[in-house]
N, C-alpha and C positions, 0 to 999 in steps of 0.2 A: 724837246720835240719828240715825235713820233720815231723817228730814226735811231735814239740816244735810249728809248722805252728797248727796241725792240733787241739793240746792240746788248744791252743788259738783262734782256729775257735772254738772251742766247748765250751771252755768257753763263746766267745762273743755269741752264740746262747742262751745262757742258761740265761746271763746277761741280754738281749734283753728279753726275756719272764718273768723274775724270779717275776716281779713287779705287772705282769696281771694275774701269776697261782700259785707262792709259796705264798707268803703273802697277797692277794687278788685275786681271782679269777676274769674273766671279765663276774661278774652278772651285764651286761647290752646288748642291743638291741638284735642283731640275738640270740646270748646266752642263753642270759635270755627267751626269748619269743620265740624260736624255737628250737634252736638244744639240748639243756637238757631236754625241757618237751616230743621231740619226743626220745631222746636216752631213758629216762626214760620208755616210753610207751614201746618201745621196748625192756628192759628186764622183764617187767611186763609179758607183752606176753611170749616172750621167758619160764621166770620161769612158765607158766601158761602150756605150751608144742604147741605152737600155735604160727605160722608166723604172726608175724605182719604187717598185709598187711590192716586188716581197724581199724578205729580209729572211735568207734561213739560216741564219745566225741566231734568229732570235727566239725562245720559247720552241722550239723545233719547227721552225716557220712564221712570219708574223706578216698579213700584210701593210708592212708598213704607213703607204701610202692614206692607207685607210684608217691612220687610229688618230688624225686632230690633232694630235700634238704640236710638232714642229713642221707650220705648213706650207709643204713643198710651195705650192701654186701660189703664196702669195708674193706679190711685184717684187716687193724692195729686198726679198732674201731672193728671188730668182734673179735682182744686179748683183747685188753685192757679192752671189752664189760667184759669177762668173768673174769678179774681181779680186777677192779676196780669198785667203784660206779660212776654214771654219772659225777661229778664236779673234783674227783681226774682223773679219765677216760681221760677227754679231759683235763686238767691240764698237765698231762704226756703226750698225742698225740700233744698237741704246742711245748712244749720244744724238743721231741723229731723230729717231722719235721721239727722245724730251726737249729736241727743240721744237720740230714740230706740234707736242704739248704746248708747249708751255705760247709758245706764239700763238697758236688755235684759240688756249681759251683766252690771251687776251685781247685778238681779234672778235671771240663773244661777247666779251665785255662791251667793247666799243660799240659792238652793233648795237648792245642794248642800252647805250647813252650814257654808260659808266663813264665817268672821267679818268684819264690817260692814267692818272695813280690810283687811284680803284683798282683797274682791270688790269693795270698791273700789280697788285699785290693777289689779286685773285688768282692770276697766272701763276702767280710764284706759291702764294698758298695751295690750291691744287695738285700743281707737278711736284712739292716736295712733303706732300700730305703722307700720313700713314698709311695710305692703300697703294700711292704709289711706291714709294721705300719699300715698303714691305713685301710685293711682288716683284723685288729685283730681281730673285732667279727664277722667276717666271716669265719669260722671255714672249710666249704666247697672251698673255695679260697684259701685260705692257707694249706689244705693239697693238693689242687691238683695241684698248682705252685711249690710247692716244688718237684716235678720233673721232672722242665724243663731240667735242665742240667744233668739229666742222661737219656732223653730222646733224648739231641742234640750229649751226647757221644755215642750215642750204634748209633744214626744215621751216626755218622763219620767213625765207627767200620766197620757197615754194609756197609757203601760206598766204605772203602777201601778193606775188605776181602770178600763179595758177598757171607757166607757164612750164615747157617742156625739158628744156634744160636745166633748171635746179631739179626736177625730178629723177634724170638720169643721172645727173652728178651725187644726188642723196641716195638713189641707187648704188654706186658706185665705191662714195666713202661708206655705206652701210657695209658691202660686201671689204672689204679692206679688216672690215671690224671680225669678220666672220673667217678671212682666209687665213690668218695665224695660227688655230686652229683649237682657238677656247670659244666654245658656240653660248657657252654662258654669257661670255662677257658679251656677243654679239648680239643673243635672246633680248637681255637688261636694256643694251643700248636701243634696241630695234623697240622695244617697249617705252623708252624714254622718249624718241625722238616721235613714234605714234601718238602719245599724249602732249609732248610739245604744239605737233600740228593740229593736232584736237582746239588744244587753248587757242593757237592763236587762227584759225580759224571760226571759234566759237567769238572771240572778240572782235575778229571784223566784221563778222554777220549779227551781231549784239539784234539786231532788232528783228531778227528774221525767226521762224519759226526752229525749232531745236534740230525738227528732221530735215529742213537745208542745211544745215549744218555739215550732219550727219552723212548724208547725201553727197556733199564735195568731198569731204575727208575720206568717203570709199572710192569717190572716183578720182580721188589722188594717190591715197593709200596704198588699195592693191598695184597698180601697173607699178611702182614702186617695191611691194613683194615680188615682185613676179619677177622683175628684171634684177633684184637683188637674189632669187633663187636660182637663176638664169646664170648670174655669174659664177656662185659658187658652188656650179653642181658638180663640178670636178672634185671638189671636194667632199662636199656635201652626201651625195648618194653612195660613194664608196663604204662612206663612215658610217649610215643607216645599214649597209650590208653588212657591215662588221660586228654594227651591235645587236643584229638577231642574230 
């Protein structure tokens, strides 16, 4: 049953990480030389009472806060920040987002009438695919893939009910996608999920002219920009200063 599916998606998520966070950590490239020595800076600051926003340690000044890398503002490093020390921190932030992978997409599956071993080997194929392995010590990439498929379910949500609440929540997991602090990966997914609601909007209106279509997907679309630009401009606009 559904329970036994998802007991063994969460085992394989956990299996798939246990080798690079339980019993070695991945003290190597981004890791090692980025995203721990800025998490560290940033509780340093934080315990000190003070936003860590420069770092004049680094480059004869850097505003940290500002370069997208490892990002401050996003939720799950702001618990773990306050739980954990930096190496257990994101040890538990890997495991816990390839569970969350790997259940999302086989919760896509389902929605799209996959049957239970389908969507489960999708799930598993997926989360242990070559793009994901290969961005392990991309820490910024892999939490912000990990929700593409519940950013392509709330966009199906939102295509078929036109209501306000899948809007805010695709809102919501979009900016999720954006605050780690790879806007690539955000860009792709926020272009993935605009074309999802495209199609399935174009299919429920199959018989209506192209520009109703057209016409719902902007009036769903944008408030959906906006309240997604809305969340992450704490981050967002820093990083625009930084690169002029």
């Amino acid at each position: 049953n559904a329970r036994w599916s998802y007991l063994f998606l969460a085992f394989f998520a956990f299996a798939l990480l246990a080798p690079y966070t339980i019993s070695g950590f991945l003290l190597t490239g981004d890791v090692r030389d980025l995203y721990l020595p800025i998490e560290d800076f940033f509780r340093r600051e934080l315990a000190a009472g003070r936003l860590p926003s420069w770092d004049p340690n680094t480059a004869l000044g850097f505003p940290v806060l500002a370069s997208a890398q490892a990002g401050f503002w996003y939720p799950p490093l702001l618990l773990l920040r306050a739980l954990f020390p930096p190496e257990e921190g994101y040890a538990v932030a890997y495991i816990l987002h390839a569970v969350v992978l790997v259940l999302g997409m086989y919760w896509y599956g389902r929605s799209l009438s996959i049957s239970r071993s389908g969507a489960t080997l999708a799930a598993v194929a997926f989360t242990g695919s070559g793009f994901i392995v290969g961005h392990f010590t991309h820490a910024n990439i892999l939490f912000g893939i990990t929700w593409l498929p519940w950013a392509l379910l709330l966009a199906d949500r939102l295509a078929a009910s036109l209501r306000l609440r899948p809007l805010l929540l695709l809102s919501f997991v979009l900016a999720l996608t954006a605050l780690p602090g790879h806007f690539h990966i955000a860009a792709m997914i926020t272009a993935i999920v605009a074309i999802r609601l495209l199609m399935q909007l174009r299919t429920r209106y199959r018989d209506a002219p192209l520009a109703h279509t057209l016409w719902t997907f902007g009036w769903l679309f944008v408030p959906v920009l906006v309240f997604f630009v809305g969340l992450i401009a704490a981050q967002l606009f820093p990083t625009l200063e930084l690169m002029r």
